[in-house]
N, C-alpha and C positions, 0 to 999 in steps of 0.2 A: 453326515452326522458323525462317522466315526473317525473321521480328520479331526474335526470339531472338538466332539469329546478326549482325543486322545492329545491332542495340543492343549486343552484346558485344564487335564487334571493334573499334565506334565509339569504349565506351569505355576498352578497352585501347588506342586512341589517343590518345585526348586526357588517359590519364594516364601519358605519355609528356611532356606539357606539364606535369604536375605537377594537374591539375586531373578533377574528376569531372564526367559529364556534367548532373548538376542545377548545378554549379558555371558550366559551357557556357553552357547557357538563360538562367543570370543574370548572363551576361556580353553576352551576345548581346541581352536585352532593355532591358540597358542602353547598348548602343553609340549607339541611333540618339537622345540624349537628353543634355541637359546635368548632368542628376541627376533623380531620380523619387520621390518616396515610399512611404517601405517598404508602406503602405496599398495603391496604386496599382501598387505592382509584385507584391503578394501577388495582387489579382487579375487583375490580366495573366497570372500565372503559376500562377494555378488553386491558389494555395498560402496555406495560413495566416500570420498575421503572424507567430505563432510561427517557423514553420518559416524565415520570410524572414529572419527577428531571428537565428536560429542559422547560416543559410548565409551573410549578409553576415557573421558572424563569422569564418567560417574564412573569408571570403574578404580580408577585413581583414588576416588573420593573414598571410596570404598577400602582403599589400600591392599586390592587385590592386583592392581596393572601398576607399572613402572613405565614412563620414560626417561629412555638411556641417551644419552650424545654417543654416537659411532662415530670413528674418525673415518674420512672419507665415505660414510654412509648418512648421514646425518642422524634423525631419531631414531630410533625404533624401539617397539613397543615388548614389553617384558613382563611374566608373569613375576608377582612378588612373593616371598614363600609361604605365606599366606592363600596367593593367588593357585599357587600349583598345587597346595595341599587340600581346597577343597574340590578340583578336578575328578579327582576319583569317584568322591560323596556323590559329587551331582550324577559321574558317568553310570553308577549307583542307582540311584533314582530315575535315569533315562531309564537301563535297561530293566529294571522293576513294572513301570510304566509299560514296554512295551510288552511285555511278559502277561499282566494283567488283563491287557487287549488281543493279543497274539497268539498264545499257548492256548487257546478254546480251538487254533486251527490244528490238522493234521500235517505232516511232513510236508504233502502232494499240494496242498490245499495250499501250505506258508509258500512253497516254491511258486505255486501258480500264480499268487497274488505277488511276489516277488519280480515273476518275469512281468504279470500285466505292469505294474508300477515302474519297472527299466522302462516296457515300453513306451510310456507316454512322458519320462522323462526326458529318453530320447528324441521323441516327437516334438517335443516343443524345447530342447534346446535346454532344459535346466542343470544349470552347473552349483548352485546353493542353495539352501534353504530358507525359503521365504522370512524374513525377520520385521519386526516391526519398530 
């Protein structure tokens, strides 16, 4: 229930910004980066090149992403300053989101739920955040 709630109210925020939260992730993986390869950002983001090729589209559309021609790299994908400048807002709204849910725990209590959560990430191997 509170994966649930906490992924739902996230992103009936951030589509308030006009954007969905797989939209978020590929905003956010692209921030710290002068452009990346759609290759290299499919597996960053645990996501087929397909699926990369269809969300840098709408994200294009949106004129938040850029594709670049690289010489001797071929594309890669680029935040536009548009794209970079609502990074913040959202990261903004991420951490408000978690605060709302989070901050009812105590220190002992956020750490504890902290290590259970490594735990079972490591258990099953997850390297990205579940996107749809």
């Amino acid at each position: 229930m509170v994966s649930n709630a906490v992924s739902q109210d996230f992103a009936r925020k951030v589509a308030t910004e006009g954007v969905t939260v797989a939209e978020w992730c590929f905003l956010r993986a692209l921030f710290d980066t002068e452009g990346t390869a759609p290759t290299l950002l499919a597996d960053q983001m645990g996501m087929t090149r397909g699926a990369i090729s269809k969300l840098a589209d709408r994200m294009m559309a949106k004129g938040l992403v850029a594709r670049i021609e690289s010489s001797g790299r071929g594309q890669i994908l680029a935040l536009t300053p548009t794209g970079r400048a609502k990074v913040p807002t959202l990261a903004a709204m991420a951490d408000e989101n978690d605060a709302a849910y989070f901050d009812a725990l105590s220190g002992d209590d956020r750490a504890a739920l902290d290590r259970i959560l490594q735990t079972l990430v490591e258990n099953r191997g997850l390297t990205a955040p579940p996107l749809d």
